[in-house]
N, C-alpha and C positions, 0 to 999 in steps of 0.2 A: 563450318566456320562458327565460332562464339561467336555470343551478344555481345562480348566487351568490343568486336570486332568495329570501330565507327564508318559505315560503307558509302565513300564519299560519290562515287560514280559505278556505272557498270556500262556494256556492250556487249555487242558481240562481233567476230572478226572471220571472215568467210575460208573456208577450208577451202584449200586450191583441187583436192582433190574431189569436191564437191559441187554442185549449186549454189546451197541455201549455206546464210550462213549458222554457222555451228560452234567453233570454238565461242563460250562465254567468258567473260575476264570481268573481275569486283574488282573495285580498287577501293584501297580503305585509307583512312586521313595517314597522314606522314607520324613517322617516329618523329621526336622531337631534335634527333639528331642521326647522321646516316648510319646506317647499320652494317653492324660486325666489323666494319674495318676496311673493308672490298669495296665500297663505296668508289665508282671511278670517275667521281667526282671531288674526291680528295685529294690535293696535292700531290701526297706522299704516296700514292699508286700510280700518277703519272709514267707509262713507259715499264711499268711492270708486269711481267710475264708470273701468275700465282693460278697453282690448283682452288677451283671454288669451294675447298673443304666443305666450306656450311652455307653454301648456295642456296638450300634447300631445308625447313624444320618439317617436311612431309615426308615421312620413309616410304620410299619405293619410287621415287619421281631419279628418273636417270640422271646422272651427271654427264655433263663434258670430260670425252678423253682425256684429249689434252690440254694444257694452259690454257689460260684467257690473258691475252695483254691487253692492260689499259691504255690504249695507243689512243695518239690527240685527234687523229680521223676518223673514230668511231664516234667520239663526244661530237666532233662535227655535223658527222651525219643525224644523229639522233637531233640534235638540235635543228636542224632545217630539215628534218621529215616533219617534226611536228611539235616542237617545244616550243620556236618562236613563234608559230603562232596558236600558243596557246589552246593547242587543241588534245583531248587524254589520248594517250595509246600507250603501244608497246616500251617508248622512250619514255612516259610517266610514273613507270613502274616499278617499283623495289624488284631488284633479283630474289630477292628470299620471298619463295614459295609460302603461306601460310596455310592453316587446317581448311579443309573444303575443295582445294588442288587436287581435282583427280582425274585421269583419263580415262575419258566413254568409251562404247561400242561403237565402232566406225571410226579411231584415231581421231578422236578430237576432245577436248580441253578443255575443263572448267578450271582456269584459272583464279587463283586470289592472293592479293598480293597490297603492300602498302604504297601508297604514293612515294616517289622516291625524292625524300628528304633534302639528297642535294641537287636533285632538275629544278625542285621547289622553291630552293635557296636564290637559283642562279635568275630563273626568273622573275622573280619577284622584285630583285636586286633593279634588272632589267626596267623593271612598271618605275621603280623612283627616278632611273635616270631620264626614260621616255616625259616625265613629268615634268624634273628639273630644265632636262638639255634641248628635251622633243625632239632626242633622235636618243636610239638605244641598239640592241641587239637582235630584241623581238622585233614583228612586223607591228602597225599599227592596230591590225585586228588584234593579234595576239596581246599586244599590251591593255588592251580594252577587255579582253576576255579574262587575262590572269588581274588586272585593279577587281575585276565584278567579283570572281570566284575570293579575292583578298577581304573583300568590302559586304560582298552575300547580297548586290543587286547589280542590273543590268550597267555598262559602263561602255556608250559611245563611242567611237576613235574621238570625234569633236570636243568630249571632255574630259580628253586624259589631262590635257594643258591649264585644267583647272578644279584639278582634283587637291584634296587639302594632303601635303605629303607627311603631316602628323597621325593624322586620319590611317592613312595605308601601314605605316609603321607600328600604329598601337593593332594592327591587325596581322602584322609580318610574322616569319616563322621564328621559332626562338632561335634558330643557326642562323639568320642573316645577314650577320656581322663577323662568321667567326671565318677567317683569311685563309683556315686551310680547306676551304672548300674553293674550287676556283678550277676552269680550264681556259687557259692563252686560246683556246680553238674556235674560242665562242667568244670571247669579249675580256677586256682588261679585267685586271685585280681588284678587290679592292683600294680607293685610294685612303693617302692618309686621310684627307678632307673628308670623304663618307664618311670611314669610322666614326669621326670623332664629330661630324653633324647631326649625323642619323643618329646614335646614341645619343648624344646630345636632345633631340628632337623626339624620341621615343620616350626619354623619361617626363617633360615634358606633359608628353598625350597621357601619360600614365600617373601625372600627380593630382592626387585627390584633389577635387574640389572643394573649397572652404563652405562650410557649412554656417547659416545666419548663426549668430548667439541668441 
């Protein structure tokens, strides 16, 4: 794996065929936007049956025979095994394999791989509403874990409801607003209102402070 690589978490995940655990998994900070196209968090892959052509930037890492379809039951599950509540794994993770992915002695797995841009999107999306509405998508813990990991310190369930929502936004990802990311399986669309408060509110946190003369 390169140094440019930024390695936001690691683990490790227990081989079935084993005891101890062994497959290891890096996860590195999000593209700033989902990658290659295949992203099944994109609109326009909804309900699409696609070869992973470029699943993979590590040669020799096996593909899928056949198709992967982006069905709205997969987004479901990955999201209530462990996205709403905010916790990394398998469902945090970009499909595209990065340098350092390679398989050991004994079948098992050093995975690496980037945070996946649009899980990243939807939850995050998720911490404003929890804020606003105090009720969202994620669990309570999970929306307290994804503000902390947005914010970079610990964050209560007891203060999500008074968390500053300019604060979370000057810290969101740069795709948080863009409407082609989005699955009905997990939670509404974007509305018009977000768009147009949240950017409203994000430039906002982002406009220089006046300096004395």
């Amino acid at each position: 794996m390169g140094e440019s690589n930024d390695i936001k978490s690691s683990w490790c995940v227990e081989n079935e065929e084993q005891p101890s655990p062994v497959h290891r998994v890096t996860m590195c900070s999000p593209q700033p936007r989902p990658c290659n196209g295949q992203c099944p968090w994109l609109v326009a892959n909804h309900g699409k049956t696609v070869n992973l052509c470029y699943d993979h930037e590590v040669p020799g890492i096996p593909m899928p025979e056949n198709g992967f379809t982006f069905a709205r039951w997969k987004r479901a599950c990955v999201w209530h095994n462990d996205l709403r509540d905010g916790v990394y794994g398998y469902g945090s993770l970009c499909h595209v394999r990065l340098q350092g992915t390679r398989l050991r002695p004994g079948n098992v797995w050093d995975v690496v791989a980037r945070q996946c841009s649009g899980a990243l999107v939807m939850q995050q999306r998720e911490v404003l509403r929890q804020v606003e509405r105090g009720e969202s998508a994620l669990t309570l813990r999970g929306a307290g874990r994804v503000a902390g990991d947005m914010l970079g310190r610990a964050v209560a369930e007891h203060e999500l409801g008074e968390l500053d929502i300019r604060e979370l936004l000057q810290h969101a990802h740069s795709s948080l607003l863009d409407p082609k990311i989005w699955s009905d399986a997990v939670a509404p669309p974007l509305s018009e209102r977000e768009m147009h408060e949240w950017e409203r509110l994000r430039r906002l946190a982002w406009r220089p402070t006046d300096t004395p003369g």
